[in-house]
C-alpha positions as CSV (number, residue, x, y, z in Angstrom):
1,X,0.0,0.0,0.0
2,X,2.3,2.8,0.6
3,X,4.3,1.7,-2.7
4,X,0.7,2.3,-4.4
5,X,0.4,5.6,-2.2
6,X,3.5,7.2,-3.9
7,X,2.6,6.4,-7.3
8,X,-1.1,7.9,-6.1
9,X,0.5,11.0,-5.1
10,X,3.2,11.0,-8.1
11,X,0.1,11.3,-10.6
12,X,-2.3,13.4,-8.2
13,X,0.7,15.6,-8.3
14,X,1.8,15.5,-11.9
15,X,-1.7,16.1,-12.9
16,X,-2.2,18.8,-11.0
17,X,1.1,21.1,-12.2
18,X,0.4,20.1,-15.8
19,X,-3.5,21.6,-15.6
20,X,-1.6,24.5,-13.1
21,X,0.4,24.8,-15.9
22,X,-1.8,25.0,-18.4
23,X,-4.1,27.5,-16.9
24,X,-1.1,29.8,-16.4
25,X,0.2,30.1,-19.9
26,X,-4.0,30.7,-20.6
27,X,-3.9,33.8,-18.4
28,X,-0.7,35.0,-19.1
29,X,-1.5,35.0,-23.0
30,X,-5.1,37.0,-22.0
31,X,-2.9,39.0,-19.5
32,X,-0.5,40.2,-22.3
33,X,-3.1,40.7,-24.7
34,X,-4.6,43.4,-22.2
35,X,-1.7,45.2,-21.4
36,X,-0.3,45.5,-24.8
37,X,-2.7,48.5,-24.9
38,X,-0.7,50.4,-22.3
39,X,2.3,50.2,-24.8
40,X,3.2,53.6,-25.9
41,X,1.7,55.5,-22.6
42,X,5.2,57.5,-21.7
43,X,8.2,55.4,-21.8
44,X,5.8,51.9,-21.7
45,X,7.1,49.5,-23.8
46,X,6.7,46.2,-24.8
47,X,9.9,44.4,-22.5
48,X,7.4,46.6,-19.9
49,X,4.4,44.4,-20.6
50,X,5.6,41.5,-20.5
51,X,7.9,42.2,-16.8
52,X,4.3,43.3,-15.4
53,X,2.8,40.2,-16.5
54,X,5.7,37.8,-15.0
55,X,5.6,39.8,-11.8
56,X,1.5,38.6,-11.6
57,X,2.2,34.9,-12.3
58,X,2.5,34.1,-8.4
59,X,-0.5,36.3,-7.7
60,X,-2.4,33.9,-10.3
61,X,-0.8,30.8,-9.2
62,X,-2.2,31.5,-5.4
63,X,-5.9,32.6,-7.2
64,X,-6.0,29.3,-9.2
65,X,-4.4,26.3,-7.1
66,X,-7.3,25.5,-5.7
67,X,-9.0,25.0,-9.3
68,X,-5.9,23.2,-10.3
69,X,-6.2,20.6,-7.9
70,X,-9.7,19.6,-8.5
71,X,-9.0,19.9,-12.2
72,X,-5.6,18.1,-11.9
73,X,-7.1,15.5,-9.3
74,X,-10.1,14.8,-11.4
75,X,-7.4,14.2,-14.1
76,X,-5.2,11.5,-12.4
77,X,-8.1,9.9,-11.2
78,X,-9.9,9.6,-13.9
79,X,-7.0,7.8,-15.6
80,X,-6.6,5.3,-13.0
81,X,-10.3,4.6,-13.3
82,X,-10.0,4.1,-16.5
83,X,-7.3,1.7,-16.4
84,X,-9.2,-0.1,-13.9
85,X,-7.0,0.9,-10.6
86,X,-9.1,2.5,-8.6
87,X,-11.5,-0.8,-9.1
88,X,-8.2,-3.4,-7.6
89,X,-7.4,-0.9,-5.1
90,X,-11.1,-1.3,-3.6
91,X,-10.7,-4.7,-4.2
92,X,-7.5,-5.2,-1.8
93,X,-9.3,-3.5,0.6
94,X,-8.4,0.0,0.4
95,X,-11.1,1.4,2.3
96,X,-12.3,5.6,0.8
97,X,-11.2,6.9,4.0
98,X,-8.0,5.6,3.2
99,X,-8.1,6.7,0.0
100,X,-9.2,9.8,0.8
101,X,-6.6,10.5,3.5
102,X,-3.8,9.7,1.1
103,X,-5.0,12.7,-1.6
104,X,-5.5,14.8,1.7
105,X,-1.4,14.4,2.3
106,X,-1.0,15.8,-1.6
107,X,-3.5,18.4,-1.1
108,X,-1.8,19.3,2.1
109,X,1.6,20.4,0.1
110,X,-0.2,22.2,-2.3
111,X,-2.1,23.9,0.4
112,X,1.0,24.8,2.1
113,X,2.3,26.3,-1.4
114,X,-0.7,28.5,-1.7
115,X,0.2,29.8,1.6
116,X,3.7,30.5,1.1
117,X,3.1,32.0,-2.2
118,X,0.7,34.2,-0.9
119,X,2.4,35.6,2.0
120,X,6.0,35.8,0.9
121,X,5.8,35.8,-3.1
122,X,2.2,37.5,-4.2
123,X,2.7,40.9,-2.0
124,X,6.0,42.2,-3.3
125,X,5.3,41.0,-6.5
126,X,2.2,42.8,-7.1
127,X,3.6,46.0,-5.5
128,X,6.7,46.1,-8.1
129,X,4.5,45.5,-10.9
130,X,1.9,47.8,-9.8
131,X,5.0,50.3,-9.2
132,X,6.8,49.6,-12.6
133,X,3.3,50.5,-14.8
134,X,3.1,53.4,-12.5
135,X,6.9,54.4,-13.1
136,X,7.2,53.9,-17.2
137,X,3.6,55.2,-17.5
138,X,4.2,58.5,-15.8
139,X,1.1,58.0,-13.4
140,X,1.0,58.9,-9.9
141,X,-1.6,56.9,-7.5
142,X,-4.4,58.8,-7.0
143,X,-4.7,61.0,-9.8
144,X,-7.8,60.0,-11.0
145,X,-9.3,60.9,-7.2
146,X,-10.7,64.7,-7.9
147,X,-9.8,65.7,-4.3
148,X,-7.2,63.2,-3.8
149,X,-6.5,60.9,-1.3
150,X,-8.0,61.2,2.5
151,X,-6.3,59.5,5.5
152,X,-7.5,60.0,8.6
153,X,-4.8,60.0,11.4
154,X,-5.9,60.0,15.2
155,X,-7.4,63.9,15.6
156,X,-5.6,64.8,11.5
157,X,-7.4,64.4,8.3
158,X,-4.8,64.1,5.6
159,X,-5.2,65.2,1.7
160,X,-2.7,64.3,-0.5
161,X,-3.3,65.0,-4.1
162,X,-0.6,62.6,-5.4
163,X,1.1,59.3,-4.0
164,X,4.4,58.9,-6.3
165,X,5.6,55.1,-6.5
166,X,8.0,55.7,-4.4
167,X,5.7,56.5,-1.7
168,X,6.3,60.5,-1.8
169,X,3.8,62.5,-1.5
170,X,2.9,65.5,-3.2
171,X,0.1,68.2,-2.2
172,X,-0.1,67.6,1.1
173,X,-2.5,69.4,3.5
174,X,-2.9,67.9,7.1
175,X,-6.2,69.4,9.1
176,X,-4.8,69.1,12.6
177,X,-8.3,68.7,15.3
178,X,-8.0,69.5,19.2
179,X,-9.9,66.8,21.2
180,X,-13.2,69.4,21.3
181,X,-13.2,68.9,17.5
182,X,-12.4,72.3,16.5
183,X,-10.2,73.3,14.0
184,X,-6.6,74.0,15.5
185,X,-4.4,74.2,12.1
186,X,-4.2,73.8,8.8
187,X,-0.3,72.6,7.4
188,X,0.6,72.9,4.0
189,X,3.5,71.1,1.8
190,X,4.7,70.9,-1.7
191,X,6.4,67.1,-0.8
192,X,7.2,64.9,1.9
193,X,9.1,61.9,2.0
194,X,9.2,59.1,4.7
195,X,12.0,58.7,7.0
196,X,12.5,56.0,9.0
197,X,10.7,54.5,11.8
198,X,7.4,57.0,12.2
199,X,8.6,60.8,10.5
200,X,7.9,62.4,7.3
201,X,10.5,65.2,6.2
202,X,7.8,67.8,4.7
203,X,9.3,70.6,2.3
204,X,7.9,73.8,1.0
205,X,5.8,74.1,4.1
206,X,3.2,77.4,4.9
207,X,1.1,76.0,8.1
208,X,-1.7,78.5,9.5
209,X,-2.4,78.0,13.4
210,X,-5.6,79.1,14.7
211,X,-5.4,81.0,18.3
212,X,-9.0,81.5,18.9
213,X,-10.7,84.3,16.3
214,X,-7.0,85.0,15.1
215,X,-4.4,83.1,12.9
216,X,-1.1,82.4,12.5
217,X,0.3,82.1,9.2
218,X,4.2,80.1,9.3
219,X,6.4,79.4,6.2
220,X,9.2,76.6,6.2
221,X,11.5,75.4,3.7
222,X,11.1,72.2,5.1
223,X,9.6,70.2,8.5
224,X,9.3,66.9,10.6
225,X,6.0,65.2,11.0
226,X,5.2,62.5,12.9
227,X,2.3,60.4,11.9
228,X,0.9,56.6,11.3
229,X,0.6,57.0,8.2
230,X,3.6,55.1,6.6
231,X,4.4,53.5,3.2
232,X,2.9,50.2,3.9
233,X,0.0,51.9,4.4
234,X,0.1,53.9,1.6
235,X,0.8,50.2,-0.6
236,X,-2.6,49.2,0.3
237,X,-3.1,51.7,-2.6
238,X,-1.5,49.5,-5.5
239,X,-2.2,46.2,-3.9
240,X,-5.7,44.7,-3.5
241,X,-6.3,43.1,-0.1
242,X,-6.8,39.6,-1.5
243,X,-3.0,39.9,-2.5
244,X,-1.8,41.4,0.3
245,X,0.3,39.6,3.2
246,X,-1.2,38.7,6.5
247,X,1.4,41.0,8.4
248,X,0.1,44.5,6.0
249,X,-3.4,43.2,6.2
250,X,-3.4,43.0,10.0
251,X,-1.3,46.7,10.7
252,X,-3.8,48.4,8.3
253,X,-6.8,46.7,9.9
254,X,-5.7,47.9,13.2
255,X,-4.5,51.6,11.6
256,X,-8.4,51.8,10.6
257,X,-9.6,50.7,13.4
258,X,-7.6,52.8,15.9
259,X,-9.2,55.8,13.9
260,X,-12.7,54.7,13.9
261,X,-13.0,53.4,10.3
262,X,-14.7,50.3,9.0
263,X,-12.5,47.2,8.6
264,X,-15.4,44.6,7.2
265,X,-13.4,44.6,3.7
266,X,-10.1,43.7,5.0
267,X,-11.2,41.4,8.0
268,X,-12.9,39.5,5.5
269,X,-9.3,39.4,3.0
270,X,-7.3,38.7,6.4
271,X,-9.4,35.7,7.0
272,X,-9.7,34.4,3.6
273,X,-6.1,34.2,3.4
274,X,-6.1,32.0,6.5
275,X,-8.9,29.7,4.6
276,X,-8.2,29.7,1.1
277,X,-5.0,27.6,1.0
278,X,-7.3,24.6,2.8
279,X,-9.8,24.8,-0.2
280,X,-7.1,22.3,-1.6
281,X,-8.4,19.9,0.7
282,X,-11.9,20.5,-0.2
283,X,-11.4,19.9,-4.1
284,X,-9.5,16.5,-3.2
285,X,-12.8,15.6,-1.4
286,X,-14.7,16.8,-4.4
287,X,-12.8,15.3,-7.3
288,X,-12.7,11.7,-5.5
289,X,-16.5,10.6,-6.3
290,X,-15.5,11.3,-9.8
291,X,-12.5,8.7,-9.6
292,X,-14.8,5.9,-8.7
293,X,-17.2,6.5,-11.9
294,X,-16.1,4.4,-14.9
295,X,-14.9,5.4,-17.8
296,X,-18.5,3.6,-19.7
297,X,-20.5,6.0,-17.3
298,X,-18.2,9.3,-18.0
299,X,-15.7,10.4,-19.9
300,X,-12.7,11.7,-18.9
301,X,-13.3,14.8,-21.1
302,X,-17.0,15.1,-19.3
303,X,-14.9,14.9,-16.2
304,X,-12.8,17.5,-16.9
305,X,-15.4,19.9,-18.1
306,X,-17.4,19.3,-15.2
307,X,-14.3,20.3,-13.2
308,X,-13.9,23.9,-14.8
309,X,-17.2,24.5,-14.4
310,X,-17.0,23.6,-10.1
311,X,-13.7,25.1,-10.5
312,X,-15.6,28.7,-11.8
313,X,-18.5,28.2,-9.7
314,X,-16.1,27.9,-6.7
315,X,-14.4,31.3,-7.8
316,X,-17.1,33.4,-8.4
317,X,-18.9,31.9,-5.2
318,X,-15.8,33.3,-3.4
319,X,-15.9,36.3,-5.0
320,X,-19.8,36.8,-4.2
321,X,-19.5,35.8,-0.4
322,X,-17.1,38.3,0.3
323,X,-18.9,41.5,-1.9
324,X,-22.0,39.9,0.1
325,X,-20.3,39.9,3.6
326,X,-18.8,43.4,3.1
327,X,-22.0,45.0,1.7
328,X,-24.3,43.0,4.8
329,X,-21.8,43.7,7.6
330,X,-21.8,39.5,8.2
331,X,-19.2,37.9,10.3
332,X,-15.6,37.9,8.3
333,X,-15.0,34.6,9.1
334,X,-18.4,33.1,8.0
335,X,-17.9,35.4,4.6
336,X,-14.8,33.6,3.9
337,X,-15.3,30.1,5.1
338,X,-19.1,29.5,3.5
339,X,-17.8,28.8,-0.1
340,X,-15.4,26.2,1.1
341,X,-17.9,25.2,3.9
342,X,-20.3,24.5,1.0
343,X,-18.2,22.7,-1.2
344,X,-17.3,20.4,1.7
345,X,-21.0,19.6,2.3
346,X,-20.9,18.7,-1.5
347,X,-18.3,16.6,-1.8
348,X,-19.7,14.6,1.4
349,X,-23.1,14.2,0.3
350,X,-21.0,13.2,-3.1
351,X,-18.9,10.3,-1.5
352,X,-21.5,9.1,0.7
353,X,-23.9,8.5,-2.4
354,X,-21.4,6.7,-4.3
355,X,-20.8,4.8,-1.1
356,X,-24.4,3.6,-1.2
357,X,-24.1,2.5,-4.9
């Protein structure tokens, strides 16, 4: 048995990074196919494109894993049914528990991929692609905001009217509060540029402080500031939350929260990155009630289809709980875990109805 266990998980494995595989030069080509229209904005070139599209693939190998091992596990299942395999392994006494436990140890590593990608690979990744469009294109983030971007920091609203990718700043104006909510000064600066641990180094400064029914009006070539508001912050700008690493996702959580801001949106993206690796277990459980079918009943091609389609469902379901849990205010954990939660009733009700047969 554990002879027949290794080649199980040699072909669960193989099948699975040939459909991963597969999927990725599929997205890469559609990937590169809508970015060639960026070619020709400022110094954007073609080389360009295609770096920006390389510095994705690990943000879309952590998006579709979880389809590549149903899709891959379908696969090397099917072919074993097939070949009549699956039928002598019954037959020896290989119980689906066992069976079952054995594609959980392959789904395992890939689960533990997934998570590795996405917290060490996907974040700075997607932050030097965003920052290398940004760069060659001559945008700044935020431009397309009409009154910029707002920050609110303690008792300061912030307005910056540009975020370089570098993470300077440009048009700054900081609305400094005293605790009776009145309006104690308003500060002014052409740039400001982060310095190490919590200080920005603010130039071409005019700040106007407000004593009472008189003000103040202060010019500075340049000034300290001392705020929350740092550059991994300011990333949550070019990175979506789904892409972003447990560590950033937790800071800026607590950053909004500290300043009385909702968090639903990125509670929900911490906690899906904590569940979405184990959806790899889940599509192992799914794909196996395929395996026992035979090849007279269903093709493998029918196989496969139906796994793209589950595979799709399962994304878009993901996709929906979350817009769902954000828009209802529902528990983050529930929002992330019901898709997964639901495909694991599915593939139980599957298993124990072939069980019956």
């Amino acid at each position: 048995m554990k002879i027949y266990r290794r080649y199980l998980a040699r072909e669960v494995a193989g099948g699975i990074l040939l459909v991963l595989a597969g999927f990725l030069g599929l997205f890469g080509f559609f990937d590169m196919i809508s970015e060639v229209k960026n070619v020709g904005q400022g110094t954007y070139q073609l080389h360009h494109a295609v770096a920006f599209v390389a510095l994705r693939m690990p943000g879309r190998v952590y998006e579709l894993m979880p389809i590549a091992v149903l899709i891959g596990t379908l696969y090397a299942l099917s072919t074993l049914a097939r070949h009549s395999e699956i039928t002598v392994l019954r037959a020896s006494g290989m119980s689906t528990a066992r069976l079952l436990a054995g594609l959980c140890q392959v789904a395992a590593v890939f689960a533990l991929i997934t998570f590795v990608i996405g917290e060490v690979v996907v974040p700075p990744s997607e932050r030097a692609a965003q920052q290398l469009r940004l760069k060659e294109k001559g945008q700044m983030v935020g431009q397309d905001l009409r009154s910029g971007l707002w920050v609110k920091d303690e008792r300061s609203f912030i307005n910056v009217q540009f975020v370089l990718p570098d993470t300077r700043l440009r048009g700054i104006r900081i609305y400094e509060f005293d605790r009776n909510a009145q309006l104690r000064s308003v500060t002014e600066a052409d740039e400001g540029v982060y310095v190490p641990p919590a200080t920005w180094r603010l130039s071409g400064v005019v700040q106007t402080v407000l004593h009472g029914e008189r003000s103040e009006v202060v010019r500075m070539p340049d000034m300290d500031w001392h705020s929350a508001l740092n550059p991994d912050i300011l990333a949550v700008l070019m990175v979506s939350p789904e892409r972003m690493s447990l560590l950033h996702l937790s800071a800026y959580t607590r950053h909004l929260a500290e300043n009385s801001q909702k968090t639903q949106r990125y509670d929900i993206a911490l906690w899906k990155k904590v569940i979405y690796p184990l959806a790899a277990l889940v599509m192992v459980a799914l794909a196996l009630p395929f395996g026992y079918s035979h090849n007279r009943v269903s093709g493998v091609s029918l196989k496969i289809f139906s796994g793209v389609m589950i595979g799709v469902f399962f994304h878009m379901l993901n996709g929906l709980f979350s817009n769902l849990g954000a828009i209802n205010s529902w528990s983050p954990v529930i929002s992330a875990m019901a898709p997964s939660a639901l495909f694991m009733l599915a593939a139980a009700a599957m298993i124990w109805w072939v069980e019956r047969r």
